[in-house]
N, C-alpha and C positions, 0 to 999 in steps of 0.2 A: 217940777212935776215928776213922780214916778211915774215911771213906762211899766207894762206889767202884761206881755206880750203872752198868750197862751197856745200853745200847740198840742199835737196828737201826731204820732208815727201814721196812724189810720182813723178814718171815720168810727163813727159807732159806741168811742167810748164814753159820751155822754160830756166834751170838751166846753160845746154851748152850756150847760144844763152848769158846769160850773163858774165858766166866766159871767154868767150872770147873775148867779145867787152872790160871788165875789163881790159883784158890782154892788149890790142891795146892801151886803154887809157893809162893806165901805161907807155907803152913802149915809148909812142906820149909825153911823161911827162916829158923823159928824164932817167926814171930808167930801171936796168935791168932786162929785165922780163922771167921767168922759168913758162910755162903753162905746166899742169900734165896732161894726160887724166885717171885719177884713175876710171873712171867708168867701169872699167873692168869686162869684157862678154861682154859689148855694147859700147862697144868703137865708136864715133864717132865723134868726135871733128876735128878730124882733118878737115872733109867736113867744119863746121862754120868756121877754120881759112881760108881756102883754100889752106889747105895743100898737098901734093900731097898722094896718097896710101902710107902709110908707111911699108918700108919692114922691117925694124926692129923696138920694141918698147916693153914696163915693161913686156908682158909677154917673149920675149925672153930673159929679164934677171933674171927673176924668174923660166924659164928651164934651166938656167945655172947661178947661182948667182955669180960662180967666174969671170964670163963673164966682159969683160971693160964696164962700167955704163956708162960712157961718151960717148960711140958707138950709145948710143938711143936715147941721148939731140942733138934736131938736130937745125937746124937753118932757120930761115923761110923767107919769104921776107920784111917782115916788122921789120923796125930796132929795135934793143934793144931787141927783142924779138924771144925767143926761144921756143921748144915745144919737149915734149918726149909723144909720139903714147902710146896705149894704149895697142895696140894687141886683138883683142876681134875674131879673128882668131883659137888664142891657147887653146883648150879647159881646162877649171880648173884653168882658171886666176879667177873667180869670188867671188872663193870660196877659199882666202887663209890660210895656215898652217901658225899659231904663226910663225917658224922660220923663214915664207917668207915673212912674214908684217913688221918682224923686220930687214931682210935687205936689205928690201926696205925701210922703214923710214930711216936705215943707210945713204941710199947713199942718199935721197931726201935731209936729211939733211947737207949735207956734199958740197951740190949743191955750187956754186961763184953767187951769183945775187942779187938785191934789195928784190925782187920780188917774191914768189912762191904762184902760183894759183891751189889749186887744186881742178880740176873738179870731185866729188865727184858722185859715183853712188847714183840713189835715194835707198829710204828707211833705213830699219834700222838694216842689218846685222853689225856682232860686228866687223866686219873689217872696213866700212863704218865710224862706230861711234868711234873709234880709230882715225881714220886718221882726223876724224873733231875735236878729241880734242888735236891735236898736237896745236893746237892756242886755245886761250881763247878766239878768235874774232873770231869765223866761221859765216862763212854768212849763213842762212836759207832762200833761191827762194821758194817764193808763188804764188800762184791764186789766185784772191779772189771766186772761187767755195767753196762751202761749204767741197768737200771729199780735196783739197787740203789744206787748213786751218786748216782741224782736223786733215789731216797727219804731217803737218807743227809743229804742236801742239805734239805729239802725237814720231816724231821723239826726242824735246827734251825732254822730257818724259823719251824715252829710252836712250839719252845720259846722263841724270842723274842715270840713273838703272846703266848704263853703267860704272858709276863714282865710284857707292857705289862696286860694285863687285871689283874695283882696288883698292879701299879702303879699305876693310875691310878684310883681311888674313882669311884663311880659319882656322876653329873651332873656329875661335871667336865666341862670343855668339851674334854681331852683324850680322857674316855670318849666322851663324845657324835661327837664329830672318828670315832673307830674304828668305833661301831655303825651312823654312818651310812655310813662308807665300806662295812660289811658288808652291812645292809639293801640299799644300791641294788645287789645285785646281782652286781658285777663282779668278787667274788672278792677277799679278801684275798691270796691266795697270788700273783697277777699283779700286784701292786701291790711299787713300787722303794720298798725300805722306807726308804733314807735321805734320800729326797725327803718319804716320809710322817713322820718324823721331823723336820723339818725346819719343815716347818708345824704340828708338834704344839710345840716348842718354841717355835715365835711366838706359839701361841693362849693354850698351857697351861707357862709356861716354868717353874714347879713340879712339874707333875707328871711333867715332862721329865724335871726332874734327880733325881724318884725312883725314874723305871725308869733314868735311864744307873745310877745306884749301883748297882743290884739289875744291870743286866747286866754294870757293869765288873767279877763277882767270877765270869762264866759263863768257864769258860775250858776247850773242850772238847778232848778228846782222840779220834785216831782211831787205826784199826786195821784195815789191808785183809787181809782174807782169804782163804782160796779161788784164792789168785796162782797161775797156772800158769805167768807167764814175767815174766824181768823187768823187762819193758816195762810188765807191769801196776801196778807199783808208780809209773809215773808220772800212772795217774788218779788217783791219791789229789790231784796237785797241780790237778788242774781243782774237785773240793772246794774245797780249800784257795779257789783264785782267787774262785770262787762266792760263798765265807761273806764275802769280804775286799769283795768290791765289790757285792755285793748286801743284805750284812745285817751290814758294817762288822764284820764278827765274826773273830779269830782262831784258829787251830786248833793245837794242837801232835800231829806224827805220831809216833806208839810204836813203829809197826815195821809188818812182813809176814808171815805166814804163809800158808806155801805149801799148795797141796791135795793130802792123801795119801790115800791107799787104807788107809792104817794107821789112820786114824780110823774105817772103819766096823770094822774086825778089833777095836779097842780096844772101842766102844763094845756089839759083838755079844758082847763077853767079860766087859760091865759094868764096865768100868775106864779112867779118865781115860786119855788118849794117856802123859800125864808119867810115870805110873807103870807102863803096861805097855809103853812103849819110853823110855824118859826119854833115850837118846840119840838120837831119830831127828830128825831137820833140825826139824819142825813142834815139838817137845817144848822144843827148845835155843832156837827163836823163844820160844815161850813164857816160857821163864825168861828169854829176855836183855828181854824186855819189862818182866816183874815187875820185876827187877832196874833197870830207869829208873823206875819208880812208887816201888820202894821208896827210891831214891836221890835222886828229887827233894823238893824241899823242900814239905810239907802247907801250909805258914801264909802263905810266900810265894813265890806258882808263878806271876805274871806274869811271862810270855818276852818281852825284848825283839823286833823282828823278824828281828836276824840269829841269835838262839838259835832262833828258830822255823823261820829257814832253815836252819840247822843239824842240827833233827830231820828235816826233809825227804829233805836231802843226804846223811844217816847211813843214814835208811831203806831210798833206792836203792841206799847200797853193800851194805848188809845182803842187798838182794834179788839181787843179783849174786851173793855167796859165795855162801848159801843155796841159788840156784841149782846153783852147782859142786858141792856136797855134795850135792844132791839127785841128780844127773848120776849121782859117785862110787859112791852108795849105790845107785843101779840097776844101775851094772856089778858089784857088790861081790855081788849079786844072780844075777846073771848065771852070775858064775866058778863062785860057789857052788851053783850049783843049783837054790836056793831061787827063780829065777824062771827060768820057762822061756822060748821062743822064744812060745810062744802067748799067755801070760802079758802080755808086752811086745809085742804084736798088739792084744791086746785093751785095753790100756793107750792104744796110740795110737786106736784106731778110738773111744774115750771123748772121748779128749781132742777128735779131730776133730769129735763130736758138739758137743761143746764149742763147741767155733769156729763151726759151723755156724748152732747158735743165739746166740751174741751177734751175728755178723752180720746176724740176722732181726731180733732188738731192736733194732741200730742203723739198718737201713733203714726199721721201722715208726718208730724216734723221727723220724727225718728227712723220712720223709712227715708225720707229726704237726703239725710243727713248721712245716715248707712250708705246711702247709696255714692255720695259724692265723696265718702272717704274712700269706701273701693275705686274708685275712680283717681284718688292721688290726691284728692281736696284736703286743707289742713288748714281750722279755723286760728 
């Protein structure tokens, strides 16, 4: 079974909206598909599939773990494809105990399917970062806004923290090395991880080389979304640069998906984007993404660097076309009626809103940023 673990640095960027149209593709493919809703406390997935209210779902099996597992995997109307609810009903699903992450990975794993997606809550509690390193191929949903980029950033960050703490046994001199860089204070997260590696390999050159094992199989995948032009598709490469020379980490890019208006019509109708417009530009992203997931190889997915240049470079041209069709399909709108003159008034006066506020997050990061270098900070 592929694991196919999806996260977000921060809510908002539309992470549901793709682990489910994923799912449809998948299931549209021929394999069989197991959608998770792990973003538990905010359970809402089931709305994007147009599932119906779930009365059972992970938190009633985490009030009773001897409970039948198989009771919550339910079946939905779209073939091949299945789905287990979330529960964000039961208070204290958000916040799991060790013994209850563990049998639930149990059962997750134990699951019969091609297929398993899981919809990942954002951020970066250590359940969250767990369940994203059950696969070395977790997908990372972006924006390209400046605060969703840095979180994007920022979340593998903490799934390498994440790495070293399961790696290195407690009183090692590599544990003790990390809890006192955390005790004095100064922030793991400001701290140049490959210098701190560096000295963790001189103190503790064992337990070095059992988190590099455990990270040489991390090999994360992104996915910007929300693109409204195709200029945006080249912050995914300041990511990229980030992971490379701050946390020695490589990224391979899936693609773009651009922002429609068709998404909130689809999901006000209860139906994935794929299947209540399967040819619209954002639908056609979508399958040409599955379609590289489903095409690359599971067992061995190390990308040299020019194959990882290579996703990058494919990405930008994808967002070029994608573009023009998106252009096309507004005048095709136009001819036809179906969008009026006010329509495409109100379409730009969005978008300018748009622009208005990423310029506001870009001059607050730059005062921020101004500010904590005068201060002695140095990223």
């Amino acid at each position: 079974m592929r694991i196919i673990p999806i996260a977000s640095g921060k809510g908002g960027v539309g992470k549901s909206m793709v682990a489910a149209n994923l799912a449809v593709a998948f299931a549209q493919a021929g394999q069989r598909v197991i959608l998770a809703d792990l973003d538990l406390g905010a359970s809402n997935l089931h709305l994007v599939i147009g599932y119906q209210a779930p009365q059972l779902g992970i938190g009633t099996f985490l009030n009773d773990p001897r409970s039948d597992f198989s009771k919550v995997v339910a079946n939905t109307d779209i073939p091949n494809l299945k789905f287990i609810p979330g529960d964000m009903e039961i208070p204290g699903t958000a916040n799991l105990k060790t013994s209850q992450r563990q049998a639930l990975v149990k059962r997750l794993l134990s699951l019969n399917a091609d297929i398993l997606i899981l919809d990942l809550g954002a951020g970066t509690h250590q359940s969250i970062l767990d369940f994203f390193l059950l696969s070395g191929q977790g997908i990372i949903v972006s924006a390209p806004t400046v605060t969703a980029t840095l979180n994007a950033y920022v979340f593998l960050k903490n799934t390498i923290f994440r790495i070293m703490y399961t790696a290195f046994a407690k009183e090692t001199k590599a544990y003790n090395y990390l809890e006192k860089l955390r005790k004095e204070g100064s922030g793991l997260q400001r701290l140049y991880l490959p210098k701190m590696l560096q000295e963790i390999k001189k103190i503790d050159g064992k337990s070095y080389n059992k988190f590099k094992a455990h990270v040489d199989r991390l090999h994360p995948r992104l996915i910007m979304n929300m693109v409204q032009d195709p200029k945006d598709a080249d912050i995914a490469t300041k990511i990229r640069r980030s992971c490379e020379i701050y946390l020695d980490l490589k990224i391979e890019h899936l693609g773009v998906v651009y922002r429609d208006s068709i998404q909130d019509t689809s999901l006000a109708s209860r139906m994935p984007v794929t299947i209540y417009k399967p040819q619209a530009v954002i639908s056609q992203a979508i399958y040409r993404i599955a379609d590289k997931i489903l095409q690359s190889d599971e067992d061995h997915f190390t990308l040299t660097d020019e194959e990882i240049n290579e996703t990058f470079q494919e990405a930008t041209v994808e967002a070029e076309i994608d573009f023009e069709n998106k252009m096309e399909y507004v005048e095709e709108l136009m001819h036809s009626g179906a969008l009026s003159q006010g329509d495409l008034i109100e379409t730009v006066k969005t978008q300018q809103i748009e622009i208005s506020k990423l310029k506001k997050e870009n001059n607050f990061l730059k005062y921020t940023l101004s500010n904590a270098m005068q201060k002695g900070f140095k990223p």
